[in-house]
Every structure is written in C-alpha cells, then in structure tokens.
N, C-alpha and C positions, 0 to 999 in steps of 0.2 A: 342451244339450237332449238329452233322451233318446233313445238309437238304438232301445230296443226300444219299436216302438209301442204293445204292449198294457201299457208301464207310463206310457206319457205322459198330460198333460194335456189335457182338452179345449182348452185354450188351446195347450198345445205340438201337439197333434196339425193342430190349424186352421193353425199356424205352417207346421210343415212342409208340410202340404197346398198352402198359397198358392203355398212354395219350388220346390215337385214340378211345379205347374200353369205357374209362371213357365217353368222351364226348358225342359219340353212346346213353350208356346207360342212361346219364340224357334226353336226349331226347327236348335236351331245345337249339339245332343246326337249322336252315334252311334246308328247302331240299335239294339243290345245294351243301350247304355246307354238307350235310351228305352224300350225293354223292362221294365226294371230299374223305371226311374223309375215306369212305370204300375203293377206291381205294386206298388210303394210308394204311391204314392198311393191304390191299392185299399185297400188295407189300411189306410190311416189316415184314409179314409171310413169305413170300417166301426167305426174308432174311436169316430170324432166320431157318428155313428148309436148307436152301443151306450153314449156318455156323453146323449147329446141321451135316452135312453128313460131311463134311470136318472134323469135329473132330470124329466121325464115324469113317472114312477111317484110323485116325492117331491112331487110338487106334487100330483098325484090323491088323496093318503094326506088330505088338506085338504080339507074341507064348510065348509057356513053353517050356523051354528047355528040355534035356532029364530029369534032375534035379528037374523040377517044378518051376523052376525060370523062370519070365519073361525075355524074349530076344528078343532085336530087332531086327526083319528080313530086315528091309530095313528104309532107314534113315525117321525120323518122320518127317525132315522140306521136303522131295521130294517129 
C-alpha cells in the first residue's frame, strides 16, 4: 500500500483510514504516536473527500436526453 497519501486509492486511502481509526480506538498507542496517527488519518479524509468530488463531478458531466436516456454531455475522462 501506498505510504504517500496523495498517490493512493480511494480504496487504499479508506483502507488505511479504517487501520488509523482502529488503533485510535484501542487506545493502547502513545501520545506522540496518537498525534501522528490523527494527522494521518486527516489527511487521508481529505483524500477520500477530494476522490469522492472527482467522481461527483464525472457523474454530474451525465443528463437525460430528451428520451430519458442518460447522455454524456462532456467527456467523463476531462
């Protein structure tokens, strides 16, 4: 799994998320290191937030046509 967050997946960044929240809650971390952990875990909210808008955005690019059919108004990879 990837150590830098802003290259991970929304799937790796949720992973490590859970891992971050796990160890939080046993409560059985050092201070310093619980420090550590919530930065980390900030930050790979803010992942999982700025992948969750990006697929947001690609599914908004999507109308009904006059028909009721989905139709793409503008390319979903731009």
């Amino acid at each position: 799994m990837a150590d830098d967050v802003n290259e991970m997946t929304f799937e790796q960044a949720i992973a490590a998320l859970e891992q971050v929240v796990g160890q939080l809650e046993r409560g059985d971390v050092a201070l310093d290191d619980s420090i550590a952990l919530y930065e980390r875990g900030a930050a790979l909210r803010a992942r999982c937030q700025s992948e969750l808008k990006r697929a947001e955005e690609k599914v908004a690019k999507l109308t009904l046509d006059a028909d009721g059919n989905a139709a793409a108004t503008a390319p979903l990879d731009g």
